[in-house]
C-alpha positions as CSV (number, residue, x, y, z in Angstrom):
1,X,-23.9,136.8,47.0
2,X,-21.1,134.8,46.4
3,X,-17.4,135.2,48.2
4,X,-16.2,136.4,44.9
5,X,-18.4,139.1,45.2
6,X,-17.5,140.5,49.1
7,X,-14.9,142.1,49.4
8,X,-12.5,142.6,53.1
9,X,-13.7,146.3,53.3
10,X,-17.5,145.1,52.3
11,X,-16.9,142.3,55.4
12,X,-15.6,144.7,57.7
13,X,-18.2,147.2,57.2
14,X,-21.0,145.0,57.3
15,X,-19.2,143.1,61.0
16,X,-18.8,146.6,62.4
17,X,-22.6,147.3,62.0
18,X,-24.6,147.5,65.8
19,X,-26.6,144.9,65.1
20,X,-26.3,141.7,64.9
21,X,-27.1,140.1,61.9
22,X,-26.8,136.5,60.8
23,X,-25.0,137.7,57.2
24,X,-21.9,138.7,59.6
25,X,-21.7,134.7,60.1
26,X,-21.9,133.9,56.5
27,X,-19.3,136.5,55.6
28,X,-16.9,135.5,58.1
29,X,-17.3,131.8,57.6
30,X,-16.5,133.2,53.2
31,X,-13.3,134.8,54.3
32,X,-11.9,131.9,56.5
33,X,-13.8,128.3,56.0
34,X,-12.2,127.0,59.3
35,X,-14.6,128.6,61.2
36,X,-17.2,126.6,59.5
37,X,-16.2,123.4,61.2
């Protein structure tokens, strides 16, 4: 899955999910690669 391919409403659904899943990292650090470093 690349970050061409996630949308904000795919990001937001999938970081509003109970669990917690390492994919909510990945997607976040797609969105805004600051939070990478």
């Amino acid at each position: 899955m690349s970050a061409e391919n996630i949308t904000i409403e795919d990001a937001i659904n999938v970081l509003s999910l109970p669990r917690e899943l390492p994919i909510q990292e990945t997607i976040t650090i797609e969105i805004d690669p600051r939070l990478k470093r």
